[in-house]
RODREN-382742 format. One record per residue (C-alpha): x, y, z; residue in one letter; residue number from 1. Coordinates in steps of 0.02 Angstrom, whole numbers. Layout:
<kezas>
        x        y        z   kedren   vexba
        X        Y        Z        a     NUM
...
</kezas>
This chain:
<kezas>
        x        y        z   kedren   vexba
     6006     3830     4800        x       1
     5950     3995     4881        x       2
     5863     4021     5043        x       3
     5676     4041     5032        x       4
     5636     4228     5097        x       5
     5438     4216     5089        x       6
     5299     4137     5206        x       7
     5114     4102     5151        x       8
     4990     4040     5242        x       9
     4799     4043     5204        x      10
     4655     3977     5266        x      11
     4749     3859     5412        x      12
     4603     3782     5515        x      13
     4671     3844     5671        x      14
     4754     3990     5741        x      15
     4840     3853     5850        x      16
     4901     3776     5675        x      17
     4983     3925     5622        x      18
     5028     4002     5760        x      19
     5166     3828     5758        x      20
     5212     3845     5598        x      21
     5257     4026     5608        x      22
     5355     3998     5763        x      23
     5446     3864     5711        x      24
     5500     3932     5537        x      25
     5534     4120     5608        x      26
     5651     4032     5709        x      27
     5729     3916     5596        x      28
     5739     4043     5454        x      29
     5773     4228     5522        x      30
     5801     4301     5346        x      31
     5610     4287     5307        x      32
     5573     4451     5211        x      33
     5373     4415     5166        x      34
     5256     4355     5265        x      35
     5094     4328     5218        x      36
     4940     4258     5336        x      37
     4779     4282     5244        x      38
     4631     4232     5319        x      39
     4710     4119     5470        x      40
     4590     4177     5600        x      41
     4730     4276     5697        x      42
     4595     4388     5765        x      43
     4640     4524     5897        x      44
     4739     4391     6033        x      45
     4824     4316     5897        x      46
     4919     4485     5850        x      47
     5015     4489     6033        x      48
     5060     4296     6001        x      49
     5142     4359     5804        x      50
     5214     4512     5832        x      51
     5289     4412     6007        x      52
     5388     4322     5861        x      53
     5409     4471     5740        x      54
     5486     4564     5846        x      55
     5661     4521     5833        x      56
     5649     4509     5649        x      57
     5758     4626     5570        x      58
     5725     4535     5375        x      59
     5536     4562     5375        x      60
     5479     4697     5235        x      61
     5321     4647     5196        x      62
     5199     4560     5303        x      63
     5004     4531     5245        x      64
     4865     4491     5383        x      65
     4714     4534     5272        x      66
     4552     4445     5321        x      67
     4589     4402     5473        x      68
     4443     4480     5598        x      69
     4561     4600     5679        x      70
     4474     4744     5766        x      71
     4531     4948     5812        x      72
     4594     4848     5972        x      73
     4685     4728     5868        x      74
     4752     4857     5765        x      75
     4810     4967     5909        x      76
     4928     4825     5956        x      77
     4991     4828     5790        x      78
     5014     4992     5783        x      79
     5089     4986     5943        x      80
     5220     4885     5904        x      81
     5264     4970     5732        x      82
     5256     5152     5789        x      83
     5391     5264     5858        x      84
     5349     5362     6008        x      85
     5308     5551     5965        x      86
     5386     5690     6048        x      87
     5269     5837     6093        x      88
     5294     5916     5931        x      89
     5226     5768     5853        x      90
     5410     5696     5798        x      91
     5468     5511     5798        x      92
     5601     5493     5918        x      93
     5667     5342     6000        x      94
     5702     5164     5948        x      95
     5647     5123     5762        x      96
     5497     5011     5757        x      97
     5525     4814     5742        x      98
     5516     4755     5602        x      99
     5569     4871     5494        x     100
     5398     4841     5398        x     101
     5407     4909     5234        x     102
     5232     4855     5153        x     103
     5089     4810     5264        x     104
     4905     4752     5229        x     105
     4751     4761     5342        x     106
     4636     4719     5200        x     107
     4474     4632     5242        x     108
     4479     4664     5420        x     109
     4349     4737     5537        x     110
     4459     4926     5582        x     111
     4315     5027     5537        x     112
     4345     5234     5594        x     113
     4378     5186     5779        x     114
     4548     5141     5715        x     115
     4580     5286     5626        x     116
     4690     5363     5775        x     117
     4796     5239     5782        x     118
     4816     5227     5574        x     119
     4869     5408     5589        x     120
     4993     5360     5717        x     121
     5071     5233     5639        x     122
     5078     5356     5472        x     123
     5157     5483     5552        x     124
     5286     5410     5672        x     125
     5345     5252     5533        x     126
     5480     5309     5423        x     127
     5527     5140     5369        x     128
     5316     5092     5300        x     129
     5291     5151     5118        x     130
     5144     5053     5062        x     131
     4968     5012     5181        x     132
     4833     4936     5115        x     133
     4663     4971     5231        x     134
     4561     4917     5076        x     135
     4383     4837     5143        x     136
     4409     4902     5310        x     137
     4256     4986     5326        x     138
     4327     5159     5344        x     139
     4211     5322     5303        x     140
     4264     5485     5243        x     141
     4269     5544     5418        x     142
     4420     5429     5439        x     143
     4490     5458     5258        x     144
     4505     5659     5276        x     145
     4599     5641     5436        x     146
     4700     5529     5335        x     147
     4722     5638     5182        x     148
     4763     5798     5317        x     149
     4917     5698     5411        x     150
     4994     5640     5233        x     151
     4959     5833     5170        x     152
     5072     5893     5294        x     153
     5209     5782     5241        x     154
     5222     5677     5404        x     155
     5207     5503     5303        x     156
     5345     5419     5186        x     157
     5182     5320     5140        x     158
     5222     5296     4936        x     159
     5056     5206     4915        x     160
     4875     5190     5039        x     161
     4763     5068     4956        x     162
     4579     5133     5027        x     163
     4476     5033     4893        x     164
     4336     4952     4939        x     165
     4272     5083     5088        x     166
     4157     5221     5100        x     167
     4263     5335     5036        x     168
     4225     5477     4929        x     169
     4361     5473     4748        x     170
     4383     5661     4764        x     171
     4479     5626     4944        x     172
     4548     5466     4875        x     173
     4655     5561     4778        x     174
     4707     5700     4877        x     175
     4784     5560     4962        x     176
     4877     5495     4843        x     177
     4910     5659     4756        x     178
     4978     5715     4949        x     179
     5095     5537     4942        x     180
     5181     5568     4770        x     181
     5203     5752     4786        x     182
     5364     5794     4850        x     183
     5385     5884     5009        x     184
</kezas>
């Protein structure tokens, strides 16, 4: 029998609820590589309380927190805690971000443009994140070119941004992912 490597929860009635579970089976089963809390209500305090747990995962690849009411302040935690420092050149140095996320979705939460330094951020100082999904995040253009300029300059190992569902204009939509397949 193999190990199970993936964790689903949606729609828990309480963060409390989950916020249990999650504990107890990150600590009884360390090799979880896929995590996935959809609409849980983490909210912005919630993120300190999961990535508190998360961060001595060295197994997680792929963790999914879409609908979830998480805010730019929310988000700056997260990005916080998956971000390498940059140097004054704008280079990653340091200790590699934990975990070693390799897929992460922010769909259906409330990031809007006042996140969008923080995105950038954790674009261009994550060398282990290849896919991000900020789908129905409420982003603008104004967010989405600053976006498209960072990945143009070959900062990102971003394979795949998933921006559907924003105010985003198609012509910048792919640039971006023009910019994230073209080799640099």
């Amino acid at each position: 029998m193999s190990s199970p490597t993936s964790l689903i929860f949606d729609h828990q009635d309480t963060p409390e609820e989950y916020e249990k579970i999650v504990v107890a089976v990150i600590e009884a089963v360390p090799w979880i590589t896929d995590l996935s809390l959809g609409d849980v209500g983490l909210g912005d305090d919630g993120v300190n309380v999961l990535f508190g747990i998360l961060a001595s995962s060295t197994t997680l690849l792929t963790l999914n927190l879409y609908f979830n009411q998480i805010t730019p302040i929310g988000f700056r935690k997260i990005a916080d805690q998956l971000s390498c420092p940059l140097d004054d050149l704008g280079e990653p140095f340091g200790e590699p971000p934990k975990p070693p996320l390799r897929a992460l979705s922010m769909a259906w939460n409330d990031l809007s443009d006042a996140a969008v330094r923080d995105i950038l951020r954790l674009i261009k100082s994550n060398h282990y994140l290849r896919e991000l999904s900020l789908a129905h995040t409420l982003l603008t253009n104004t967010a989405a070119v600053q976006i498209r300029d960072v990945c143009k300059q070959g900062y990102s190992c971003l394979t795949s941004l998933n921006l559907k569902g924003n105010e985003v204009n198609h012509e910048i939509i792919a640039q971006i992912d023009y910019a994230l397949k073209k080799p640099t």
